[in-house]
mmCIF file of the protein (N, C-alpha, C, O) and its ligand, coordinates in Angstrom:
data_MODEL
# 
_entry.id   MODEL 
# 
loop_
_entity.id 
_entity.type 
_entity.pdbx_number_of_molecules 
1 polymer     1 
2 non-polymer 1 
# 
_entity_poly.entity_id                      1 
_entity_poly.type                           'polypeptide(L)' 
_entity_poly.nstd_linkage                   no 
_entity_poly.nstd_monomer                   no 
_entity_poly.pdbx_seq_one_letter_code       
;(UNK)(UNK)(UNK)(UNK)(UNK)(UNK)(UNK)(UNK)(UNK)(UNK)(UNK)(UNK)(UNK)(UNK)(UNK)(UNK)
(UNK)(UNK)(UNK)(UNK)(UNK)(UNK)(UNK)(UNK)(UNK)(UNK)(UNK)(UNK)(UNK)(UNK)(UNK)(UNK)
(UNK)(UNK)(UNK)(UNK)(UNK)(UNK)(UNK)(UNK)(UNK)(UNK)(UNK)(UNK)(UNK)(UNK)(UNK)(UNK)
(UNK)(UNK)(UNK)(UNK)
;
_entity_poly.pdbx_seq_one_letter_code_can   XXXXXXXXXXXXXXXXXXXXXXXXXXXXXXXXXXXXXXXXXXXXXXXXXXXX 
_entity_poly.pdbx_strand_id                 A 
# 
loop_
_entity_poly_seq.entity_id 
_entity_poly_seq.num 
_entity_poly_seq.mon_id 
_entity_poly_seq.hetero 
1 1  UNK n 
1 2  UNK n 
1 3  UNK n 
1 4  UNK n 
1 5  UNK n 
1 6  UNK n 
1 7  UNK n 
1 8  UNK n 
1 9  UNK n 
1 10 UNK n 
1 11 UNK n 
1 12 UNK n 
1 13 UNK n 
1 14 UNK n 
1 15 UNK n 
1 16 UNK n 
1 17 UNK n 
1 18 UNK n 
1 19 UNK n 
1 20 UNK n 
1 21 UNK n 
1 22 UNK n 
1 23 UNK n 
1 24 UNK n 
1 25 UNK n 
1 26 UNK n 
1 27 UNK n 
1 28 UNK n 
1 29 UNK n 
1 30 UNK n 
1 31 UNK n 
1 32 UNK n 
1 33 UNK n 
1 34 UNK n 
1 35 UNK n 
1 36 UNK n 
1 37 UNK n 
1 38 UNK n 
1 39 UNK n 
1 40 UNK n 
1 41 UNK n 
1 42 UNK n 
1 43 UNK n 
1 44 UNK n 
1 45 UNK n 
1 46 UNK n 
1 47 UNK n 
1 48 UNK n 
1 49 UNK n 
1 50 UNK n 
1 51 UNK n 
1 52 UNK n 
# 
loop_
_struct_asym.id 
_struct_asym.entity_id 
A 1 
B 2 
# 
loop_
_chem_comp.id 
_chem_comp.type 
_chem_comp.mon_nstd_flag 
UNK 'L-peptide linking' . 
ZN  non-polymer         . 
# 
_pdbx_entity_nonpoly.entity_id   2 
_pdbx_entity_nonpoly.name        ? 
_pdbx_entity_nonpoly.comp_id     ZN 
# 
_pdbx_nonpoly_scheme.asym_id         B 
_pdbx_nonpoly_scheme.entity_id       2 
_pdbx_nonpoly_scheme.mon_id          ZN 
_pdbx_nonpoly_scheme.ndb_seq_num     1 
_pdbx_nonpoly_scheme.pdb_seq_num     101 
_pdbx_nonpoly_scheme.auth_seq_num    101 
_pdbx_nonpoly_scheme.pdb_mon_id      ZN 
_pdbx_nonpoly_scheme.auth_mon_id     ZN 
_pdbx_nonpoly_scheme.pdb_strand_id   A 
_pdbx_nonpoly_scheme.pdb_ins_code    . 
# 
loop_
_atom_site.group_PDB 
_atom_site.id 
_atom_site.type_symbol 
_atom_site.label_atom_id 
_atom_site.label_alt_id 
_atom_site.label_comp_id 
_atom_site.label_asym_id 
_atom_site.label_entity_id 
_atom_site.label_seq_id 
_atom_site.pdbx_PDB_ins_code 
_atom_site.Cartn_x 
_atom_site.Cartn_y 
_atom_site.Cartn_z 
_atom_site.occupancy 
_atom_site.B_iso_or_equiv 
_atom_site.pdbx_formal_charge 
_atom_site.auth_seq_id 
_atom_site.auth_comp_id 
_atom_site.auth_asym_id 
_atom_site.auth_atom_id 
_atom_site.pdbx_PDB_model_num 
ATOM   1   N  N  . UNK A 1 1  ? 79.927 158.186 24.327 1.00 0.00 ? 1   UNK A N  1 
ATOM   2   C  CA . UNK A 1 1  ? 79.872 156.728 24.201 1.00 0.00 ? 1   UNK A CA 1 
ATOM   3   C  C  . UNK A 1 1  ? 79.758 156.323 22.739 1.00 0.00 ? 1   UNK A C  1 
ATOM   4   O  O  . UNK A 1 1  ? 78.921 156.984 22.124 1.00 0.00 ? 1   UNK A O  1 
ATOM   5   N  N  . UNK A 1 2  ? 80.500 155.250 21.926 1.00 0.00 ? 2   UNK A N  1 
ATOM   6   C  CA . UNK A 1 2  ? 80.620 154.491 21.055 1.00 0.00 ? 2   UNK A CA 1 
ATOM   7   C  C  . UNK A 1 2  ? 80.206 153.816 20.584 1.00 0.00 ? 2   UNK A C  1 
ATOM   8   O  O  . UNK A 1 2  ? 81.047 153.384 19.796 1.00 0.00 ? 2   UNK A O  1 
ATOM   9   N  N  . UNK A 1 3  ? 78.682 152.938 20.408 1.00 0.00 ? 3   UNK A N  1 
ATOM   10  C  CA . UNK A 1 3  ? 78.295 152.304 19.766 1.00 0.00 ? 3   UNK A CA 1 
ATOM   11  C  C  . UNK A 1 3  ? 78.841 151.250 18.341 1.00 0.00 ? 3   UNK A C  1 
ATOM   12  O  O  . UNK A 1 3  ? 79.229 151.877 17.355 1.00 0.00 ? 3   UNK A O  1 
ATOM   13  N  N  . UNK A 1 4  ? 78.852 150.288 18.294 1.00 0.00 ? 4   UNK A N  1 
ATOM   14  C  CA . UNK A 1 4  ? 79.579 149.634 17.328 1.00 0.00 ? 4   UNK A CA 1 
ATOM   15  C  C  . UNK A 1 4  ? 77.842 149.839 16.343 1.00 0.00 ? 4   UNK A C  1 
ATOM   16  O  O  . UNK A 1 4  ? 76.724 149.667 16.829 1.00 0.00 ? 4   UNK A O  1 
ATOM   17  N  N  . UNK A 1 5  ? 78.183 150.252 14.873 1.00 0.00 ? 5   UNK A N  1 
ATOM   18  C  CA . UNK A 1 5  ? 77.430 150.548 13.976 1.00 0.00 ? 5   UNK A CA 1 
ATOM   19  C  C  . UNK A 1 5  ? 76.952 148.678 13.095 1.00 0.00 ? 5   UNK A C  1 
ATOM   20  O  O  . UNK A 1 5  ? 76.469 148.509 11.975 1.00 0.00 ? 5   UNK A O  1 
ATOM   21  N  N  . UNK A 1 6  ? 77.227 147.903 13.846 1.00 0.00 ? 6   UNK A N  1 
ATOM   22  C  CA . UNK A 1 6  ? 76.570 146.601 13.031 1.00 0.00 ? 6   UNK A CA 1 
ATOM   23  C  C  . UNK A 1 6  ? 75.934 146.135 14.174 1.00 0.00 ? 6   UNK A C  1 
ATOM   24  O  O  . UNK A 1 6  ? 74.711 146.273 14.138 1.00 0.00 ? 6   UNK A O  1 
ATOM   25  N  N  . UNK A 1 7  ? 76.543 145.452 15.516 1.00 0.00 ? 7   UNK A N  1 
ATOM   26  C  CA . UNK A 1 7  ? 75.572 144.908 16.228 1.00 0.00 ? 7   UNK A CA 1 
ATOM   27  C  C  . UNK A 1 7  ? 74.811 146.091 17.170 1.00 0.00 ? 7   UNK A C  1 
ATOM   28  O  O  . UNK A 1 7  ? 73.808 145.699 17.768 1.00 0.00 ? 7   UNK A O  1 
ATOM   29  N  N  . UNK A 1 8  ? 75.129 147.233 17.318 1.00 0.00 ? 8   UNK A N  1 
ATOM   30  C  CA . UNK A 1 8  ? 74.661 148.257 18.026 1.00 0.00 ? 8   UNK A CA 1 
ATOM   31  C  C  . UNK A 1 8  ? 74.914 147.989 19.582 1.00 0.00 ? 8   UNK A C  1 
ATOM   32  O  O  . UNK A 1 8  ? 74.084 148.376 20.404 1.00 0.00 ? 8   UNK A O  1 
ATOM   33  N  N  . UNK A 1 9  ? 76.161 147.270 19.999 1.00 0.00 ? 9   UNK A N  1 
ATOM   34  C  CA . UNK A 1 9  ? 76.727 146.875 21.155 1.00 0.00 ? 9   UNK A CA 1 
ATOM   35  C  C  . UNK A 1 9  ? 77.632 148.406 21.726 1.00 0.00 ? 9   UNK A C  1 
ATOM   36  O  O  . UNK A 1 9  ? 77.715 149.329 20.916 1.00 0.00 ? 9   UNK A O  1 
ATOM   37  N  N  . UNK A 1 10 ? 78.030 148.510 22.603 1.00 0.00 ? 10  UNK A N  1 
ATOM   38  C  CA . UNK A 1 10 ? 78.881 149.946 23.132 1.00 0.00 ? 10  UNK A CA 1 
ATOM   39  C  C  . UNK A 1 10 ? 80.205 149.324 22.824 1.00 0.00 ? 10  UNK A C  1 
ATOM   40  O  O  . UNK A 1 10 ? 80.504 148.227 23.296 1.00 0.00 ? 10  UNK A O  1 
ATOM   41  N  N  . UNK A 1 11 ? 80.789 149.818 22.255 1.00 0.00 ? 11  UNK A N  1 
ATOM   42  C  CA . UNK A 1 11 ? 82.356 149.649 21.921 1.00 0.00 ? 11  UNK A CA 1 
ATOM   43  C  C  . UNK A 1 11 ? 83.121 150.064 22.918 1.00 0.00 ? 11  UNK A C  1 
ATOM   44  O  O  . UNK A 1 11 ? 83.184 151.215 23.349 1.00 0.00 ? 11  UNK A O  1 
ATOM   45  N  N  . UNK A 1 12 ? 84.005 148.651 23.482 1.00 0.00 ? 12  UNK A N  1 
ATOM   46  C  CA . UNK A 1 12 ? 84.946 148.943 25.013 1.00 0.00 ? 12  UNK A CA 1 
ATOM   47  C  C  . UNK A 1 12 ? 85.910 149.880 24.772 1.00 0.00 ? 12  UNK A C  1 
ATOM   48  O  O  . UNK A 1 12 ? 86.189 150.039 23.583 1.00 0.00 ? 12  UNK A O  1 
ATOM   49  N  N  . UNK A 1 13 ? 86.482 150.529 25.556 1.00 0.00 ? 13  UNK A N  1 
ATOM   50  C  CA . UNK A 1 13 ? 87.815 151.180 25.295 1.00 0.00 ? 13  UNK A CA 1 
ATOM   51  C  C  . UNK A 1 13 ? 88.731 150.381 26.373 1.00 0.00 ? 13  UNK A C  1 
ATOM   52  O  O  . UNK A 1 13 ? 88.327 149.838 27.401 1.00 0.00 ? 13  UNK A O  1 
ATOM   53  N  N  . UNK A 1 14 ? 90.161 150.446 25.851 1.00 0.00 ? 14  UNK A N  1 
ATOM   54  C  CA . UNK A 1 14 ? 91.096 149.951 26.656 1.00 0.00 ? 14  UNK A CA 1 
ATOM   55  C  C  . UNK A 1 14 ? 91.847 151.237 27.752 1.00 0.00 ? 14  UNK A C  1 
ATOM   56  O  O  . UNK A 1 14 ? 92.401 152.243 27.308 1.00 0.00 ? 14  UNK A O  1 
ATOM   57  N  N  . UNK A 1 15 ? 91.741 151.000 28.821 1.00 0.00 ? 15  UNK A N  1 
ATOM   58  C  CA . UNK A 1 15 ? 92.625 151.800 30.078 1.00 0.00 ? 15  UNK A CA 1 
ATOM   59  C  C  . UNK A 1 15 ? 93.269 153.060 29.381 1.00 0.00 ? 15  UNK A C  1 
ATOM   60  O  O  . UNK A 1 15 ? 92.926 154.184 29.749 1.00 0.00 ? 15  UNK A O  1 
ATOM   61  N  N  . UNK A 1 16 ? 94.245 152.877 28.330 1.00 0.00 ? 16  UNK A N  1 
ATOM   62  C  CA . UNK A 1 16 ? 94.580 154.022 27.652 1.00 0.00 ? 16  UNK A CA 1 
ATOM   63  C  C  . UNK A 1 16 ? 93.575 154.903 26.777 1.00 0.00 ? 16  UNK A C  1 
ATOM   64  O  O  . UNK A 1 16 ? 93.980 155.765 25.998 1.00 0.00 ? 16  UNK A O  1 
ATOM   65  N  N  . UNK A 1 17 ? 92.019 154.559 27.009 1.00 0.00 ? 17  UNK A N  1 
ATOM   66  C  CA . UNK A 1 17 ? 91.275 155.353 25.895 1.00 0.00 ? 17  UNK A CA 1 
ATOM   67  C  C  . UNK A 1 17 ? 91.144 154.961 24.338 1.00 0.00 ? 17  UNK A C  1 
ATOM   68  O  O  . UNK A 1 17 ? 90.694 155.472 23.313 1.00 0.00 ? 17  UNK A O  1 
ATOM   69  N  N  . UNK A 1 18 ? 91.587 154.138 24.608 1.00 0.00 ? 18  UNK A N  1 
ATOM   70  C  CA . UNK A 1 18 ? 92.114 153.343 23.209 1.00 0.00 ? 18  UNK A CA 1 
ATOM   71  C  C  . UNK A 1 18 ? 90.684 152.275 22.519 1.00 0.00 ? 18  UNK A C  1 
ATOM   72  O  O  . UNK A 1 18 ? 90.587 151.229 23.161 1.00 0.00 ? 18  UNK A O  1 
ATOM   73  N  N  . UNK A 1 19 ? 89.901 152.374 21.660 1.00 0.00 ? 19  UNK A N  1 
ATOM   74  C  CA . UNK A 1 19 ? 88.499 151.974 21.344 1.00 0.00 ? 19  UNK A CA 1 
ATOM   75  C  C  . UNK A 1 19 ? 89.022 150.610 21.013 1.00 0.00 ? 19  UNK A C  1 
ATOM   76  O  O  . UNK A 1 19 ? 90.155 150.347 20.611 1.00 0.00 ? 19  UNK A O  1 
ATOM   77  N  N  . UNK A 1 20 ? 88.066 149.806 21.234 1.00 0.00 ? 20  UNK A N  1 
ATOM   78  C  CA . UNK A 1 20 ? 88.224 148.302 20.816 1.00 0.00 ? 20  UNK A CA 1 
ATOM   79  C  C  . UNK A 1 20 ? 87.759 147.611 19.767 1.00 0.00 ? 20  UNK A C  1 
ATOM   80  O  O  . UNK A 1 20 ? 87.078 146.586 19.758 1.00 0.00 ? 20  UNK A O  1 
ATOM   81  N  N  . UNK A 1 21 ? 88.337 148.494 18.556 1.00 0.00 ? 21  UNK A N  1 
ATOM   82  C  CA . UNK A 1 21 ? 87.415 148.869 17.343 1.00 0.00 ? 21  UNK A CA 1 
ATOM   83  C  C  . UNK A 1 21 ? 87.874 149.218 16.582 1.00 0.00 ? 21  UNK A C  1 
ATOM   84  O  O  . UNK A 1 21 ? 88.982 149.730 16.745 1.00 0.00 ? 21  UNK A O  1 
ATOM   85  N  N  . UNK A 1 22 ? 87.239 149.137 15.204 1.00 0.00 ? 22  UNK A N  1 
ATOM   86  C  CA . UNK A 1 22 ? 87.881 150.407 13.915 1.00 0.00 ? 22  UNK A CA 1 
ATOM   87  C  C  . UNK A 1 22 ? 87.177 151.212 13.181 1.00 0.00 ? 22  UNK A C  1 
ATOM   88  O  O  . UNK A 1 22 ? 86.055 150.881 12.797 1.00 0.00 ? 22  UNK A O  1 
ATOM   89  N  N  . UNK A 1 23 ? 87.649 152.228 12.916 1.00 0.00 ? 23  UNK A N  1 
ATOM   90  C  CA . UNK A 1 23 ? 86.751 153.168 12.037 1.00 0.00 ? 23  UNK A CA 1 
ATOM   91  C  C  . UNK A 1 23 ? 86.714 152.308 10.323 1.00 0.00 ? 23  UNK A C  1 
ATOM   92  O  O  . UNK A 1 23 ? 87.650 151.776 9.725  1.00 0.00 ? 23  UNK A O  1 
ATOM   93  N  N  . UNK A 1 24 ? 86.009 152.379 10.123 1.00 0.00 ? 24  UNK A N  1 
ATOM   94  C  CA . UNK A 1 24 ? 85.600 151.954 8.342  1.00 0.00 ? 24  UNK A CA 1 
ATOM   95  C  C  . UNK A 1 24 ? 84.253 153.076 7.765  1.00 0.00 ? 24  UNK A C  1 
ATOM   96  O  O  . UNK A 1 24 ? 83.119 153.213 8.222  1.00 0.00 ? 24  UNK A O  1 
ATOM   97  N  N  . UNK A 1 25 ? 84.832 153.664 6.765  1.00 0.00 ? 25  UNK A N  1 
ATOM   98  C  CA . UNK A 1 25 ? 84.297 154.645 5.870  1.00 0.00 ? 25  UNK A CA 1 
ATOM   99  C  C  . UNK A 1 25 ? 83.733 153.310 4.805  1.00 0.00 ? 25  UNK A C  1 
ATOM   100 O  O  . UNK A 1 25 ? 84.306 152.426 4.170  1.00 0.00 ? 25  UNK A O  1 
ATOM   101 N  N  . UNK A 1 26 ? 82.307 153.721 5.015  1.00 0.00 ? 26  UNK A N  1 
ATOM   102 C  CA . UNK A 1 26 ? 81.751 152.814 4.491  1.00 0.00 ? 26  UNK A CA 1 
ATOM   103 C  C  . UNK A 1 26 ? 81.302 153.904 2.411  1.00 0.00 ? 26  UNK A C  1 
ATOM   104 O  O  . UNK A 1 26 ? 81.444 155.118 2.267  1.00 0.00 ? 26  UNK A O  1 
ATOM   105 N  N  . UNK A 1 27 ? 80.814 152.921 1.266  1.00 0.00 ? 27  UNK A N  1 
ATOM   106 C  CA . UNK A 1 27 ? 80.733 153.622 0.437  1.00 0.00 ? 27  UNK A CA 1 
ATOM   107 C  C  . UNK A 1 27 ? 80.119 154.508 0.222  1.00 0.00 ? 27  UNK A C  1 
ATOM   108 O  O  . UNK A 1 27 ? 80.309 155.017 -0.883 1.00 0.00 ? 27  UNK A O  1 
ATOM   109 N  N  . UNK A 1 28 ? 79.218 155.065 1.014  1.00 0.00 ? 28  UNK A N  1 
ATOM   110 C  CA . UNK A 1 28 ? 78.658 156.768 0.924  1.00 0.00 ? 28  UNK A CA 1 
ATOM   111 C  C  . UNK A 1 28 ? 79.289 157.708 1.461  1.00 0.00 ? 28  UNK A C  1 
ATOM   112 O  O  . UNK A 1 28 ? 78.743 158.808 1.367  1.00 0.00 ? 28  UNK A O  1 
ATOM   113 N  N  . UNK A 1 29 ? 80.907 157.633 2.357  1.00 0.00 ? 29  UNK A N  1 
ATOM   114 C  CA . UNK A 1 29 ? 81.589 157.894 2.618  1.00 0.00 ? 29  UNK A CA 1 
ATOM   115 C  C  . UNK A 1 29 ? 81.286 158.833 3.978  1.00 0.00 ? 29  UNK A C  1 
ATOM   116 O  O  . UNK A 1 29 ? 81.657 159.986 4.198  1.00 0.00 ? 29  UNK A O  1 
ATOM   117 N  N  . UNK A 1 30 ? 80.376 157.811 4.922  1.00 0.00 ? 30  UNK A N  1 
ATOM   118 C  CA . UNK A 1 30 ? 79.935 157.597 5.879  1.00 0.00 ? 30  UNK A CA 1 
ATOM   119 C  C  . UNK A 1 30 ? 81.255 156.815 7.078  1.00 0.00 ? 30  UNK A C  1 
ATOM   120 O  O  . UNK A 1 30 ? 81.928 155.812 6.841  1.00 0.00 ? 30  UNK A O  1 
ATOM   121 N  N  . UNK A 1 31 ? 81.279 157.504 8.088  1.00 0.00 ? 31  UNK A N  1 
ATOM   122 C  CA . UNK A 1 31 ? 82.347 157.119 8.880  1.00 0.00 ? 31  UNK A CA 1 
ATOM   123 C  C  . UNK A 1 31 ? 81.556 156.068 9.958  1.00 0.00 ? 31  UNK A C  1 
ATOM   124 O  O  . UNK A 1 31 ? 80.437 156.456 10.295 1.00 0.00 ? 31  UNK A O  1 
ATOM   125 N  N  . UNK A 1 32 ? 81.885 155.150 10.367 1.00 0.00 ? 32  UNK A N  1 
ATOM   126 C  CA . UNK A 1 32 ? 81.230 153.900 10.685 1.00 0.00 ? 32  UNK A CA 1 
ATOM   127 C  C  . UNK A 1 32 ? 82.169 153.145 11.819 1.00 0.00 ? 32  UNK A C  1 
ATOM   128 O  O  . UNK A 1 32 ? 83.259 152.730 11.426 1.00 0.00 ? 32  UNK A O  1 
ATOM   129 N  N  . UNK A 1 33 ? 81.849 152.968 13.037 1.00 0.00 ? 33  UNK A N  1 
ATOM   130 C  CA . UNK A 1 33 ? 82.500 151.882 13.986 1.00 0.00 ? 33  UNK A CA 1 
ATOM   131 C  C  . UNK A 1 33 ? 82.503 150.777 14.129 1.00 0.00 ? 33  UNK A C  1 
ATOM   132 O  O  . UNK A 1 33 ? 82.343 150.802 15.349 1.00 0.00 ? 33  UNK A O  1 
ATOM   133 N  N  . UNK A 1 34 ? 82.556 149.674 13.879 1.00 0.00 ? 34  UNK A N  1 
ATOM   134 C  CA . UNK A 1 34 ? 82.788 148.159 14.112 1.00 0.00 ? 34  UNK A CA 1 
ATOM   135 C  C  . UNK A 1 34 ? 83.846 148.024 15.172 1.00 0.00 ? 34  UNK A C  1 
ATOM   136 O  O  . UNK A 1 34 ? 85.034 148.346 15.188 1.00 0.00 ? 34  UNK A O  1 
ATOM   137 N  N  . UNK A 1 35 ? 82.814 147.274 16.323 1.00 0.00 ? 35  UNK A N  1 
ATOM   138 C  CA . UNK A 1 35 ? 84.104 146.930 17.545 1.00 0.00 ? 35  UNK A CA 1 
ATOM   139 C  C  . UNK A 1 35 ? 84.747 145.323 17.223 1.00 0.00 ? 35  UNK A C  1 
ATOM   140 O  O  . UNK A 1 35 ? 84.464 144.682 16.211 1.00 0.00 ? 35  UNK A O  1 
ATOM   141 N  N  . UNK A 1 36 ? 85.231 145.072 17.800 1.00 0.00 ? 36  UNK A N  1 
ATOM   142 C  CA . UNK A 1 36 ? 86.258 144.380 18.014 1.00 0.00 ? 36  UNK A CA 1 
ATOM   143 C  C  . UNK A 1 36 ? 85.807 142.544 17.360 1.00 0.00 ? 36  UNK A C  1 
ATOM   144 O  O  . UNK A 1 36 ? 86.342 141.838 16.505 1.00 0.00 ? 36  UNK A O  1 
ATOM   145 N  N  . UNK A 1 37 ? 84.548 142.319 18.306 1.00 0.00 ? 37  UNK A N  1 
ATOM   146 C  CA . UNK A 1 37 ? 84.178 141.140 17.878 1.00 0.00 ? 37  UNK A CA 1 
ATOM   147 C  C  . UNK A 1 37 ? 83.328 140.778 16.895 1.00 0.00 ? 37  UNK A C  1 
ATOM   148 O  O  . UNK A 1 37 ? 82.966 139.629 16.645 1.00 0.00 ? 37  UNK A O  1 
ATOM   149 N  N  . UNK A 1 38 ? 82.936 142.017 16.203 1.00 0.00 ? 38  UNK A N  1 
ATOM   150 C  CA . UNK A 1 38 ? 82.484 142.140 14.741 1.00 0.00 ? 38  UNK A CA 1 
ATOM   151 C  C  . UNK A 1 38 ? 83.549 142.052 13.968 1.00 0.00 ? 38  UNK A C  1 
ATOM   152 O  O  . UNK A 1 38 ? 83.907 141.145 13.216 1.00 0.00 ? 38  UNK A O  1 
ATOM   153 N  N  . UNK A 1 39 ? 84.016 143.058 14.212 1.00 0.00 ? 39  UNK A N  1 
ATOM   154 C  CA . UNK A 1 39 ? 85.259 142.691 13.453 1.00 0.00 ? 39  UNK A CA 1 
ATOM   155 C  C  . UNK A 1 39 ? 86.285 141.028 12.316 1.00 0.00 ? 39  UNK A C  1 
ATOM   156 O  O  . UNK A 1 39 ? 86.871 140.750 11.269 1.00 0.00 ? 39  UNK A O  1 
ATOM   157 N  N  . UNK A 1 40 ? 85.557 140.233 14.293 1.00 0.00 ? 40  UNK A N  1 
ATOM   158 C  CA . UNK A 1 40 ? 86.311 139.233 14.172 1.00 0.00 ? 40  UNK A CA 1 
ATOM   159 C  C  . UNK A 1 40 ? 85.174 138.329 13.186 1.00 0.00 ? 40  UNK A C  1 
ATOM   160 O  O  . UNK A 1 40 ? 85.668 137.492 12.430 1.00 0.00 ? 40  UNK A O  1 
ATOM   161 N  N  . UNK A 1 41 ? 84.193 138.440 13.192 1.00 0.00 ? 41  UNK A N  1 
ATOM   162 C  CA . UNK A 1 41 ? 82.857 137.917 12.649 1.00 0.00 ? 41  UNK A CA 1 
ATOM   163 C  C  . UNK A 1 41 ? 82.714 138.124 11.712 1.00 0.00 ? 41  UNK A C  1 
ATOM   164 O  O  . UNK A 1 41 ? 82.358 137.087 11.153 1.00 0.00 ? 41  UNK A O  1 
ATOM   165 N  N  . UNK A 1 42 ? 82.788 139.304 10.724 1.00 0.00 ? 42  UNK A N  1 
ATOM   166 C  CA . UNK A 1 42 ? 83.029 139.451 9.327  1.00 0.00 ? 42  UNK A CA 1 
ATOM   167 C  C  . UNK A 1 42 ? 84.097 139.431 8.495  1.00 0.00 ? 42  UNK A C  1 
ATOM   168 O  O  . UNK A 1 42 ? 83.923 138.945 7.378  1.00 0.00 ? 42  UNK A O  1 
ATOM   169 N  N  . UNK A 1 43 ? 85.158 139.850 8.789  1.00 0.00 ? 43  UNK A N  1 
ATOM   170 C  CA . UNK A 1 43 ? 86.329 140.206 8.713  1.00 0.00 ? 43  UNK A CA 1 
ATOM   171 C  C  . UNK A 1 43 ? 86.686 140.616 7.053  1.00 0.00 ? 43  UNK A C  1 
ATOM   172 O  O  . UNK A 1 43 ? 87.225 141.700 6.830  1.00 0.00 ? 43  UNK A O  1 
ATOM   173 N  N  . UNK A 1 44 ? 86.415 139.863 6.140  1.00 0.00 ? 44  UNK A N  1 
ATOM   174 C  CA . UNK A 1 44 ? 86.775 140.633 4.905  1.00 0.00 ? 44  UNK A CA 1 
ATOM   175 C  C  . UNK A 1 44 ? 85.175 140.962 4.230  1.00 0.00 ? 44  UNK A C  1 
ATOM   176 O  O  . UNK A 1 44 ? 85.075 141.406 3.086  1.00 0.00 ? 44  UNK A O  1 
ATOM   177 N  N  . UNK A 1 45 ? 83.898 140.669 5.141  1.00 0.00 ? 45  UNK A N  1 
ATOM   178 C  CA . UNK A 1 45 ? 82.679 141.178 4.436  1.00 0.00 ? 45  UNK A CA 1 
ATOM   179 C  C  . UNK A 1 45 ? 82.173 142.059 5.064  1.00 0.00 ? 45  UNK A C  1 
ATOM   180 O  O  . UNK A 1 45 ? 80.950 142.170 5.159  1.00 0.00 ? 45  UNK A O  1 
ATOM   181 N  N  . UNK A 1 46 ? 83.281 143.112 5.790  1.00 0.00 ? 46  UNK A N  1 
ATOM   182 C  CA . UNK A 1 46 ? 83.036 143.607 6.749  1.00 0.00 ? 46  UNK A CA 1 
ATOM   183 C  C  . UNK A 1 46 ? 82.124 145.245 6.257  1.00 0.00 ? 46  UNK A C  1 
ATOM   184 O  O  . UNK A 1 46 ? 81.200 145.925 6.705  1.00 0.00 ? 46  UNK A O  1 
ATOM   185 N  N  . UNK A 1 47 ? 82.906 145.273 5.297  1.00 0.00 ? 47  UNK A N  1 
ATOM   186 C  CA . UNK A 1 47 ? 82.229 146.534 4.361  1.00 0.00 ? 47  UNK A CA 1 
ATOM   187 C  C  . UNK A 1 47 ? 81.091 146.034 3.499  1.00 0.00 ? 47  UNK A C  1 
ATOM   188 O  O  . UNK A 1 47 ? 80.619 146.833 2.690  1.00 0.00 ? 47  UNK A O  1 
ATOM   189 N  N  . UNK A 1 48 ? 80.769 145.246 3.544  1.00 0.00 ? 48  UNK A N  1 
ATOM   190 C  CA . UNK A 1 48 ? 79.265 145.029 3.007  1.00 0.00 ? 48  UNK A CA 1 
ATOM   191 C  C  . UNK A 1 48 ? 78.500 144.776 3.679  1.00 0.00 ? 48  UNK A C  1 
ATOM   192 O  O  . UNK A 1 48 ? 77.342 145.040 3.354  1.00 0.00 ? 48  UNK A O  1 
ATOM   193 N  N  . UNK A 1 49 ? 78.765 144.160 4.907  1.00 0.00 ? 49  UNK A N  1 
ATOM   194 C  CA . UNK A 1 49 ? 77.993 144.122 5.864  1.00 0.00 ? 49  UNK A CA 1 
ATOM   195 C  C  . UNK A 1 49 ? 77.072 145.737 6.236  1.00 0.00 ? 49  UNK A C  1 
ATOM   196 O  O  . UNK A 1 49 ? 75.859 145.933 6.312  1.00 0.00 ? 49  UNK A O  1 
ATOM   197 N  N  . UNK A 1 50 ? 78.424 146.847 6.434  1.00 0.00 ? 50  UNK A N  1 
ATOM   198 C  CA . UNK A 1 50 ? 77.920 147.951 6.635  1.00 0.00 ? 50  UNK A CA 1 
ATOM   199 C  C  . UNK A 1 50 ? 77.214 148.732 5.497  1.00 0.00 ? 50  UNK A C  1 
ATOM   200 O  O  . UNK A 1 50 ? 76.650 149.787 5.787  1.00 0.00 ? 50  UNK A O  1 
ATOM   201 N  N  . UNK A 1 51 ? 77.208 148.185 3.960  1.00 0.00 ? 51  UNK A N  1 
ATOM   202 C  CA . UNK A 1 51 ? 76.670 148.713 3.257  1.00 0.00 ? 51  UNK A CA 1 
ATOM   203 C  C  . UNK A 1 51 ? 74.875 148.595 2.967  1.00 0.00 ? 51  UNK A C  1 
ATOM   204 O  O  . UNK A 1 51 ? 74.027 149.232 2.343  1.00 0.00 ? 51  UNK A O  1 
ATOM   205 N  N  . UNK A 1 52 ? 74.934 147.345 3.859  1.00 0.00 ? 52  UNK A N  1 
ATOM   206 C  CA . UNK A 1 52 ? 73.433 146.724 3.914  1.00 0.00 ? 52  UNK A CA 1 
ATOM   207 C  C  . UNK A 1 52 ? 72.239 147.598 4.364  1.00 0.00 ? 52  UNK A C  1 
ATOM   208 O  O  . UNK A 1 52 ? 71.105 147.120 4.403  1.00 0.00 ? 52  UNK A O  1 
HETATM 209 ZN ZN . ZN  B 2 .  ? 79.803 144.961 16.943 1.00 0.00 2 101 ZN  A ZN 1 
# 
């Protein structure tokens, strides 16, 4: 299971397995999930958000 790494919500997958989400390598070069409606919520402060 997937966890989205900002709101700590479970990240959906779509029928094909397909995450509802993206990976972002945050700057400690830390691999990091943001689902879908975070996504939509930060969108270009999205990497600072995770740097916080
Ligand atoms: Zn989220």
């Amino acid at each position: 299971m997937v966890k989205c790494d900002l709101c700590k919500e479970k990240v959906q997958k779509t029928f094909l397995g397909k995450l509802l989400g993206t990976f972002i390598k945050s700057s400690d070069g830390v691999q990091k999930v943001v689902c879908s409606s975070c996504q939509r919520s930060f969108s270009s402060s999205l990497r600072d958000e995770l740097d916080k």
